[in-house]
Backbone bond lengths (Angstrom), bond angles and torsions (degrees), N, CA, C in turn:
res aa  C-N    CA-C-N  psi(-1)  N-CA   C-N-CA  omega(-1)  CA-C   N-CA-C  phi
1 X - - - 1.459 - - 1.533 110.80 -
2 X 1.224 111.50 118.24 1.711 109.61 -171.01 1.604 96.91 -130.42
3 X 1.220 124.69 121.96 1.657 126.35 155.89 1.573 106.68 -48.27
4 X 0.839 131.66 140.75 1.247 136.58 171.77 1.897 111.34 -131.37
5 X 1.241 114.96 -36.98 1.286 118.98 -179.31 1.870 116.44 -145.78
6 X 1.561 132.97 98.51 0.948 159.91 152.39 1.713 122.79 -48.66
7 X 0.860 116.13 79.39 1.634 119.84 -179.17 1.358 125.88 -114.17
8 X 1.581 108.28 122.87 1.556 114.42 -174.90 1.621 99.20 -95.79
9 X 1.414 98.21 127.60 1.452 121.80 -175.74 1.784 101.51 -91.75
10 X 1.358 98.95 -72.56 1.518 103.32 -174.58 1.885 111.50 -70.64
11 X 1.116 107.09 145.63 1.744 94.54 174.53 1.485 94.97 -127.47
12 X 1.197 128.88 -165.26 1.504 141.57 159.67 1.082 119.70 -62.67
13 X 1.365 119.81 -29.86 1.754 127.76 -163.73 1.886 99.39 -101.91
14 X 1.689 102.21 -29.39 1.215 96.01 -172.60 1.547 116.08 -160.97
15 X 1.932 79.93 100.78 1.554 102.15 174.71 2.021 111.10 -41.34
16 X 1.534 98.88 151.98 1.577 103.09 161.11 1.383 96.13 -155.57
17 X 1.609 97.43 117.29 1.296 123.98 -174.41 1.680 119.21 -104.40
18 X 1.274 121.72 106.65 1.539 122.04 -177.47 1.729 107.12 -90.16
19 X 1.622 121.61 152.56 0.785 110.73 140.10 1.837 116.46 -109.91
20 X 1.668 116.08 -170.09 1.428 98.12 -158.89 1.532 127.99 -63.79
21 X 1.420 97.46 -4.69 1.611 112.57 -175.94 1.360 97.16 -79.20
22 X 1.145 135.92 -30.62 1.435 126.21 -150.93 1.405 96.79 -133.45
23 X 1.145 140.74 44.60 1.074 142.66 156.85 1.755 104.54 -76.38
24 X 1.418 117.33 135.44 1.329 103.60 -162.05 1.973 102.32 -94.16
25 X 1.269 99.59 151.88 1.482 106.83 174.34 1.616 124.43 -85.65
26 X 1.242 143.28 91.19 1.199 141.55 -160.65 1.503 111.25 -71.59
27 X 1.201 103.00 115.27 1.658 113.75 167.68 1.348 100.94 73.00
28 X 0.944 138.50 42.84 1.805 128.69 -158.14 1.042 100.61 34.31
29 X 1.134 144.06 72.18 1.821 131.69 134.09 1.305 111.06 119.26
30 X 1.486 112.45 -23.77 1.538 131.92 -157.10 1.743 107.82 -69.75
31 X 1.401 93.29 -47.59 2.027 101.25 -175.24 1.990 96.88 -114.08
32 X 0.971 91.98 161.26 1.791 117.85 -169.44 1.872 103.91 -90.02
33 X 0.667 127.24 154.75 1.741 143.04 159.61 1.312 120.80 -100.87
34 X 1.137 158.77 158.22 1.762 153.65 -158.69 1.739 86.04 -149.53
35 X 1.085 96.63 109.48 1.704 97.31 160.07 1.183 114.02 -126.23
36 X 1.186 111.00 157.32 1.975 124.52 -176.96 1.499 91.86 -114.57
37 X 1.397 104.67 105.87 1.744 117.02 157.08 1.745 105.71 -115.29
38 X 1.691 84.50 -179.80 1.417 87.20 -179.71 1.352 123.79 -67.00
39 X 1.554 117.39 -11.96 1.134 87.19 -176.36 1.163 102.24 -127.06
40 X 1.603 112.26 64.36 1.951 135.64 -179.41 1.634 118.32 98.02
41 X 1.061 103.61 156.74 1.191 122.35 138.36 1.710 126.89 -23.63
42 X 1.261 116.35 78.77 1.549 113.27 -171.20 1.952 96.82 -125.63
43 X 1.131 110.98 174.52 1.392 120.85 157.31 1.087 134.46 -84.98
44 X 1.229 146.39 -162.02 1.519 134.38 -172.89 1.545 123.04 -81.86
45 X 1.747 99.58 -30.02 1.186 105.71 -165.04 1.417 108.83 -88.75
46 X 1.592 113.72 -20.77 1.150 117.54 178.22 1.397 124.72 -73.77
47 X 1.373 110.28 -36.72 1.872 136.65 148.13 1.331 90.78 -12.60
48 X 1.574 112.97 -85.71 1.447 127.37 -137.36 1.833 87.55 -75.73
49 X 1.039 150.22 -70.92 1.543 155.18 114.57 1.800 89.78 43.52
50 X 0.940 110.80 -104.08 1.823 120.63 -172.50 1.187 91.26 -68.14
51 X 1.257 154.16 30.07 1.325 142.19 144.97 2.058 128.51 57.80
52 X 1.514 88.73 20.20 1.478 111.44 177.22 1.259 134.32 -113.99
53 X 1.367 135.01 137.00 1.743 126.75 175.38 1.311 102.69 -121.91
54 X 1.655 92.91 171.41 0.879 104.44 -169.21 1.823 109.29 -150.81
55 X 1.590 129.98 -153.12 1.728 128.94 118.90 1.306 124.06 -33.40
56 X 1.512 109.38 120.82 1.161 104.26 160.67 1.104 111.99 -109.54
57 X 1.257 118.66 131.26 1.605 156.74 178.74 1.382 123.37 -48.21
58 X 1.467 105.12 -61.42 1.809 105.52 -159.54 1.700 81.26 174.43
59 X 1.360 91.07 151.65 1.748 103.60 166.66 1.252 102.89 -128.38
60 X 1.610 119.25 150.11 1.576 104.69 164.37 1.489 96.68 -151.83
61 X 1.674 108.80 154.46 0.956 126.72 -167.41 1.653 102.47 -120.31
């Protein structure tokens, strides 16, 4: 398992807000998404899984 690519989605100046449809898919499937919903800090798949959105955070591949 190697990080290879780290990306900040949300910044201070500029929220990016998903809901569960549009939570974005990294690389086709390959790298994860970090979102802050209400009910935590989960990853993408878990988002779509508990059926909630939220901020998205950072993607990494």
């Amino acid at each position: 398992p190697v990080i290879r690519e780290l990306k900040r989605v949300s910044t201070p100046g500029r929220r990016v807000y998903a809901g569960v449809s549009e939570i974005p898919s990294v690389r086709q499937g390959l790298g994860i998404a970090i979102v802050s919903t209400p009910k935590g800090v989960m990853s993408d798949a878990q988002a779509r899984t508990d059926n909630v959105g939220g901020e998205v955070l950072c993607t990494v591949f």
